[in-house]
Backbone as CSV, one residue per row, in Angstrom:
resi,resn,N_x,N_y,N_z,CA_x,CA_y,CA_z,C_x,C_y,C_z
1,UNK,-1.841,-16.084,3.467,-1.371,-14.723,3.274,-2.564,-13.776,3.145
2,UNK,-2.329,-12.478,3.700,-3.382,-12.047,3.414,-3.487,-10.680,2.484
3,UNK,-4.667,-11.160,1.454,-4.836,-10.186,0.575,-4.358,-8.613,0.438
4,UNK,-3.958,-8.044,-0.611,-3.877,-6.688,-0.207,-4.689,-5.858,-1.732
5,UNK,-5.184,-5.470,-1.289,-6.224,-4.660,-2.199,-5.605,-3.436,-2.842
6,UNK,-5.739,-3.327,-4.589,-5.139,-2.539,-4.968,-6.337,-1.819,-6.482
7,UNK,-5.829,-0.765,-6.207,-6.858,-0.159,-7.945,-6.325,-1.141,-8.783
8,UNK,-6.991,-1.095,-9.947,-6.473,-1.376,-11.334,-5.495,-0.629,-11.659
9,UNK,-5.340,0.206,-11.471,-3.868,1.354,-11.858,-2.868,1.094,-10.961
10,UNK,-2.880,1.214,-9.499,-2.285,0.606,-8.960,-1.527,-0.873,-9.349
11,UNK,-2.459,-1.438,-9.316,-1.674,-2.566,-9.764,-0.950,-2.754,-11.452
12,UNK,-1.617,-2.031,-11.604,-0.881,-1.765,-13.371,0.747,-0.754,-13.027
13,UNK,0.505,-0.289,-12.191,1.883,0.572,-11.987,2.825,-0.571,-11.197
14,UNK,2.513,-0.854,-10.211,3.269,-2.223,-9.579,4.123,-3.047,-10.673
15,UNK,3.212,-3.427,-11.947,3.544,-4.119,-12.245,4.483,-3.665,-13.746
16,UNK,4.416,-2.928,-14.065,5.495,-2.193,-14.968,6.862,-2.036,-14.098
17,UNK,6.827,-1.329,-12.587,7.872,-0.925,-12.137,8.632,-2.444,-12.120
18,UNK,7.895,-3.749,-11.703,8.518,-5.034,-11.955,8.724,-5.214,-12.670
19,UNK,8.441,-4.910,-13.675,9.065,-5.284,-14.912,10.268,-4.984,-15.242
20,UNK,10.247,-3.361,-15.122,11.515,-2.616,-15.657,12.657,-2.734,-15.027
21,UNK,12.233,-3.061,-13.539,13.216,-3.678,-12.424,14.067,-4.769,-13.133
22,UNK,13.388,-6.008,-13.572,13.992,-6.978,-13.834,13.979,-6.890,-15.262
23,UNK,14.007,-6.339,-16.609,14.250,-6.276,-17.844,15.143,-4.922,-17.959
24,UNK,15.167,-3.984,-16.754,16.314,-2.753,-17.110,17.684,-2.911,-16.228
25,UNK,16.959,-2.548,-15.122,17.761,-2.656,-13.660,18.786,-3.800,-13.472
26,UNK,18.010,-4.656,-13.372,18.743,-5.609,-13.277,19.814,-6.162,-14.019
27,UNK,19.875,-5.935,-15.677,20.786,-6.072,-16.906,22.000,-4.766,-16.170
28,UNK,21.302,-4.042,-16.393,22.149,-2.805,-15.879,23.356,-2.793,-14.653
29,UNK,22.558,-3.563,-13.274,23.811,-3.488,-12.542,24.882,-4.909,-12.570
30,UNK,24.257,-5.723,-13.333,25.177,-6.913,-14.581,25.922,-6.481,-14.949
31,UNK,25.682,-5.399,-15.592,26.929,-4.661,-16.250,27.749,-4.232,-15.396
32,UNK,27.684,-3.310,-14.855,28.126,-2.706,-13.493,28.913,-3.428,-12.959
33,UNK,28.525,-5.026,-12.190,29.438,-5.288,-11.870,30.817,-5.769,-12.350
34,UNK,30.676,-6.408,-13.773,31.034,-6.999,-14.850,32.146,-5.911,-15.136
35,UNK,31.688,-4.770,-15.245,33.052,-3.766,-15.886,33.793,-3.427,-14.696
36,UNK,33.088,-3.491,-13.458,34.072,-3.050,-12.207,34.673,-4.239,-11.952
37,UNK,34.731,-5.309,-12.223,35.495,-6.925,-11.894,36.630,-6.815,-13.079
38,UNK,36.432,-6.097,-14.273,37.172,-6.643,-14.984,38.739,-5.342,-14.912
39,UNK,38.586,-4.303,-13.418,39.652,-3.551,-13.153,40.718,-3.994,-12.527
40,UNK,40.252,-5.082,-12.208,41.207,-6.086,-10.972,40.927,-6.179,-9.594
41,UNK,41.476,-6.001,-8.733,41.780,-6.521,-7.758,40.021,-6.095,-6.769
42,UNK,39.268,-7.049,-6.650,38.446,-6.936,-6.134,38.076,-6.335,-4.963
43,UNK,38.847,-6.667,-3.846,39.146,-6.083,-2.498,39.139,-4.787,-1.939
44,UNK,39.989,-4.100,-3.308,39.741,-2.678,-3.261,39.222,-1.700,-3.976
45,UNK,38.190,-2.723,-5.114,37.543,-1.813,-6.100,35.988,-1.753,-5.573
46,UNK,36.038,-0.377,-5.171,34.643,0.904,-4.724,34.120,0.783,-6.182
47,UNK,34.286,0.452,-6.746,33.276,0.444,-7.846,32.153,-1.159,-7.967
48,UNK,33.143,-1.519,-8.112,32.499,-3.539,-7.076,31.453,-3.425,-6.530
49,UNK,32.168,-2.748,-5.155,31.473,-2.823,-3.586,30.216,-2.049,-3.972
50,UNK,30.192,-1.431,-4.856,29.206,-0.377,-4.926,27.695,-1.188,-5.861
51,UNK,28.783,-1.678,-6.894,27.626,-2.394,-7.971,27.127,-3.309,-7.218
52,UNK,27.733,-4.350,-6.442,27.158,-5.118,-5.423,26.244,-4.842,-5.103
53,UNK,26.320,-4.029,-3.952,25.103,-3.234,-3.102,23.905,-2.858,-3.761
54,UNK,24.049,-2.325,-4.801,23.357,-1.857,-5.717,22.876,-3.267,-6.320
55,UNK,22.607,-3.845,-6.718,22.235,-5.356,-6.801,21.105,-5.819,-5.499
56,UNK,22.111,-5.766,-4.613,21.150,-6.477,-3.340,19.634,-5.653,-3.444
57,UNK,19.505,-4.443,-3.260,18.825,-3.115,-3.375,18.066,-3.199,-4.845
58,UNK,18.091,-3.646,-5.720,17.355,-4.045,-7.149,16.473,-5.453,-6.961
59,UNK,17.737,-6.291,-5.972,16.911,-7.856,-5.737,15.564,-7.638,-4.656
60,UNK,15.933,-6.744,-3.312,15.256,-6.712,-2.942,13.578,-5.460,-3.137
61,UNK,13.918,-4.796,-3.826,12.579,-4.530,-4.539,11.860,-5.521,-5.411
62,UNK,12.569,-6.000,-6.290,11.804,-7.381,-6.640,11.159,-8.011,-6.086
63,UNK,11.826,-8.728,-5.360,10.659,-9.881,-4.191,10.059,-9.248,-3.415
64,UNK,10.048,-7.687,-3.145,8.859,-6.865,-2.500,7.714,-6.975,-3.626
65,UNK,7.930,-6.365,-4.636,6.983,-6.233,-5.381,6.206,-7.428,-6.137
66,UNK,6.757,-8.784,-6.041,6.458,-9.927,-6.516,6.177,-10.596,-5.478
67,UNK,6.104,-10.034,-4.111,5.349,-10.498,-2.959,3.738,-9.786,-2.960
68,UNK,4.094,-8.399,-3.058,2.793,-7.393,-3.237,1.881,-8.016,-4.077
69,UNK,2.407,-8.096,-5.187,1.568,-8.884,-6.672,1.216,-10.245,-6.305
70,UNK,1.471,-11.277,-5.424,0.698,-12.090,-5.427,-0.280,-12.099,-4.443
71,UNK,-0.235,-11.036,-3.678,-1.177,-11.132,-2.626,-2.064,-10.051,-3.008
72,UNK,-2.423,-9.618,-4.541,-2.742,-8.438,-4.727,-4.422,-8.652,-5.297
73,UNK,-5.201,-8.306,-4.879,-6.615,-8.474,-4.944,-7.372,-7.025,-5.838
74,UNK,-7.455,-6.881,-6.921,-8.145,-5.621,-7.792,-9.814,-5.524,-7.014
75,UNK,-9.371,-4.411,-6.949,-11.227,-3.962,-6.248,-12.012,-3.396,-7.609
76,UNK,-12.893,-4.113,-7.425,-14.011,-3.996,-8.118,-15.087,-3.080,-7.927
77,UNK,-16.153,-2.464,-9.063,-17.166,-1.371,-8.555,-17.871,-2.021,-7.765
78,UNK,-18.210,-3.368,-7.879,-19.239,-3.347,-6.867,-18.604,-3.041,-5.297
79,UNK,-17.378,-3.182,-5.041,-16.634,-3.228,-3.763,-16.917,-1.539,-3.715
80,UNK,-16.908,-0.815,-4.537,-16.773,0.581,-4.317,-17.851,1.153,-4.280
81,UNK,-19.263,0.154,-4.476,-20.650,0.943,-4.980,-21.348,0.049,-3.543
82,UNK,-21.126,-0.460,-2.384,-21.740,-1.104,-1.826,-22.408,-0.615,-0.858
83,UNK,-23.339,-1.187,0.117,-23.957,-0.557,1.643,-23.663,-0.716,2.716
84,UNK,-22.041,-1.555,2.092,-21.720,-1.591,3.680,-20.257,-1.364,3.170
85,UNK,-19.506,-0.707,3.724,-17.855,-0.197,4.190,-16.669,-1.287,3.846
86,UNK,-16.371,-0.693,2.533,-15.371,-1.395,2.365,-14.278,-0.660,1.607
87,UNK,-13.046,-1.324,0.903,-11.631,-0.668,0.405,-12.387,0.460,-0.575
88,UNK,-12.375,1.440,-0.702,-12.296,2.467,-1.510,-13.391,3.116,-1.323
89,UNK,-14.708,3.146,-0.042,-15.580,3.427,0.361,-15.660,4.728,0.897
90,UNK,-16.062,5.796,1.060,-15.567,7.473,1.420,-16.960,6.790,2.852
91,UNK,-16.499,7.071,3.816,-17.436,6.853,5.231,-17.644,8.500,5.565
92,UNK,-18.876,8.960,5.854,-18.976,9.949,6.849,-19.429,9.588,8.176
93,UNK,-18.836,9.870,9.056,-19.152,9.928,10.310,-19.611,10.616,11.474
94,UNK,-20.460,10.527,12.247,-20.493,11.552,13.649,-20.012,10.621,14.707
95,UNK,-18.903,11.620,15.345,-18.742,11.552,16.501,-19.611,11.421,17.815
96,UNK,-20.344,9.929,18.382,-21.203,10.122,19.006,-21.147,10.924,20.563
97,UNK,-20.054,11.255,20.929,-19.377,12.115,21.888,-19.693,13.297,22.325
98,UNK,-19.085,14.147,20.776,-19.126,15.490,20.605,-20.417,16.187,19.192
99,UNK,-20.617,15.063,18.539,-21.341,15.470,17.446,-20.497,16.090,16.304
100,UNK,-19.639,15.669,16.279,-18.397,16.391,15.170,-18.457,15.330,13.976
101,UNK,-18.369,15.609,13.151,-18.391,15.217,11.734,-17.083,15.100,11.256
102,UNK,-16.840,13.894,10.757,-15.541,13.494,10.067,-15.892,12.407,8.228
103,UNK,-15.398,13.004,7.849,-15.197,11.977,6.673,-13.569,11.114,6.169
104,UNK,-13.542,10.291,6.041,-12.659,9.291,5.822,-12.587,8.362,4.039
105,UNK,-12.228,8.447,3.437,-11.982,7.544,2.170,-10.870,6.024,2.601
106,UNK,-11.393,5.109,2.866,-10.994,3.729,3.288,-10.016,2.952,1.997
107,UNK,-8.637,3.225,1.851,-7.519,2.910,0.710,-6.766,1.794,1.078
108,UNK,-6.286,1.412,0.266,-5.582,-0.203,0.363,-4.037,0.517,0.886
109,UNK,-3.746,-0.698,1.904,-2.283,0.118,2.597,-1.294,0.551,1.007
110,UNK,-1.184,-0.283,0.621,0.044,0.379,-0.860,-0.376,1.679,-1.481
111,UNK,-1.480,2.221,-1.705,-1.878,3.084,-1.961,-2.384,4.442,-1.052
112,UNK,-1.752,4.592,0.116,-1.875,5.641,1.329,-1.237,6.212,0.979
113,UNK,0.245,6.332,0.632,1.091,7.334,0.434,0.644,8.233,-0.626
114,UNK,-0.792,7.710,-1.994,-0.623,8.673,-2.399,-1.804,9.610,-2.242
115,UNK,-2.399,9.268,-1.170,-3.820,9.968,-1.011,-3.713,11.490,0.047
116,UNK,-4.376,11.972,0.107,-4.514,13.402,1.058,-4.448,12.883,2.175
117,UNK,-4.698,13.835,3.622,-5.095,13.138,4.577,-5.828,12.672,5.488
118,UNK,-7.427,12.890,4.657,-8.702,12.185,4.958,-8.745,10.754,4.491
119,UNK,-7.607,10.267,3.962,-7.333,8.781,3.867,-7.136,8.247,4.685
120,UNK,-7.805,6.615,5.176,-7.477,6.120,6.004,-7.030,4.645,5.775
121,UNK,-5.514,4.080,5.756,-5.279,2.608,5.293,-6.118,1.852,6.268
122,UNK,-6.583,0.228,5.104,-7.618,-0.409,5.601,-7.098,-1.383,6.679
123,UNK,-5.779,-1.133,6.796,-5.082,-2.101,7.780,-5.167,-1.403,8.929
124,UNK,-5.327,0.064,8.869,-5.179,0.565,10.232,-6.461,0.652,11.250
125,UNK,-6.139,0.692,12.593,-7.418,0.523,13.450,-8.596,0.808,12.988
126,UNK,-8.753,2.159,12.407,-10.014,3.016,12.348,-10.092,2.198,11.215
127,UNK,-9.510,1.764,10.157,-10.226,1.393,8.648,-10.638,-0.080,9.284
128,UNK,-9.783,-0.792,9.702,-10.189,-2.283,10.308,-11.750,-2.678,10.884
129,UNK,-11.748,-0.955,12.051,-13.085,-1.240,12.754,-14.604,-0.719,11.779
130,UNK,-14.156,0.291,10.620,-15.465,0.583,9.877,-15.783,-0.667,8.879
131,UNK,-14.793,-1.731,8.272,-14.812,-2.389,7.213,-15.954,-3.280,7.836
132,UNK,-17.363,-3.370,6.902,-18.747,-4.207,7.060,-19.401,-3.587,7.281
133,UNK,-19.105,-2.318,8.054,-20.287,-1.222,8.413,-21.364,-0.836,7.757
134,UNK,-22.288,-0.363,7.854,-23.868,-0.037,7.668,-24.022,1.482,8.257
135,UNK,-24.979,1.943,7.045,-25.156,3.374,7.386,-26.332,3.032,9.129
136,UNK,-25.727,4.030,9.810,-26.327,3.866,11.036,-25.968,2.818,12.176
137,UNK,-24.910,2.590,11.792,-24.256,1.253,12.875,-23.517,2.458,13.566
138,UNK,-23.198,1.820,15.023,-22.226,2.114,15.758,-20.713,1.489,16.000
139,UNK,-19.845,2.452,16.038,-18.192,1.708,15.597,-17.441,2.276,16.876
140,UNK,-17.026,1.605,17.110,-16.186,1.684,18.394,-15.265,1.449,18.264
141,UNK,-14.052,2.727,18.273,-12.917,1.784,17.651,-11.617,2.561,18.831
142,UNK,-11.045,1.816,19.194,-9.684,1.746,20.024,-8.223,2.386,19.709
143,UNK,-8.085,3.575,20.046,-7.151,4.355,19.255,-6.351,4.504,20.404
144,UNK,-4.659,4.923,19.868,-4.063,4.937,20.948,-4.597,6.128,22.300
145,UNK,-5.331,7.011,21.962,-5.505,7.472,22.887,-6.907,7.596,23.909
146,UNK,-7.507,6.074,23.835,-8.304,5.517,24.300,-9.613,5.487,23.027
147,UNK,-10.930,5.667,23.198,-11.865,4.567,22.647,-12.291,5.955,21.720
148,UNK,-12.739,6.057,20.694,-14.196,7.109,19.900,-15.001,5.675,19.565
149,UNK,-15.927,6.775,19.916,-17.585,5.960,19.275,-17.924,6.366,18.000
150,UNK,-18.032,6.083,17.054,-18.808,7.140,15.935,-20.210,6.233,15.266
151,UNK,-21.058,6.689,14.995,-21.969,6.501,14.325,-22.069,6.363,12.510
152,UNK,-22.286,5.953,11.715,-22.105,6.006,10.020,-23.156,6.437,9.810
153,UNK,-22.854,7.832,9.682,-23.645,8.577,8.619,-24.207,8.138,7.081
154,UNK,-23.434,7.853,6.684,-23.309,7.765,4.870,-22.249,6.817,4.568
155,UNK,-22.163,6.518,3.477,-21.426,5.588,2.519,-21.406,5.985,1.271
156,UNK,-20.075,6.548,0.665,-20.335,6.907,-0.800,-19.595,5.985,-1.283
């Protein structure tokens, strides 16, 4: 399986929302179904059908998030203080093309949604092709709308 890289907060939030999932949520639509079974006739109680569903939808965040958590790898300063390009690394770049300047902050896919949009997840092409990089390497990376070259400026 492969790793997925997360802050310490990150993963501290992951792991509360699992929690509460299965010590709140889950008691909760127990109940739910429990008081809608005990109206009768199953077949046609929308209250059932509903707690049901609502169940499946509680189970399956669980084993999302207890999938996330075991494949979940905490980045460390040195991962963030290094000389070569990695999860939480801010890259500046030139465009060896045009000479245009771009900067990028390299984030663990679970954590994209909450970044601006000079974020780039490390699963995606561009984060894939900078990860090992060296200030002054050349990166060639394959985007859908054919190839950029860029050069690494910097590494913060």
């Amino acid at each position: 399986m492969k790793p997925m890289y997360l802050s310490q907060e990150q993963h501290d939030k992951l792991t509360r929302e699992l929690q509460h999932l299965k010590r709140e949520e889950r008691l909760k639509v127990i109940r739910e179904i429990s008081e809608a079974r005990e109206k009768g006739d199953l077949s046609e109680n929308a209250e059932y059908h509903a707690a049901k569903e609502k169940q499946v939808l509680v189970e399956r965040k669980i084993a999302r998030l207890e999938e996330t958590l075991s494949r979940a790898r905490i980045m460390t300063e040195e991962m963030k203080n290094s000389s070569q390009v990695h999860v939480g690394s801010r890259v500046h770049l030139i465009d060896v093309t045009t000479q245009e300047e771009t900067e990028y902050e390299l984030v663990p896919t679970a954590e994209f949604h909450t970044y601006e949009t000079d974020a780039i997840s490390i699963d995606s092409p561009v984060g894939k092709a900078l990860v090992g990089k060296s200030v002054e390497d050349i990166v060639e990376i394959k985007v859908p709308a054919g190839t950029i070259t860029y050069r690494v400026k910097k590494i913060s």
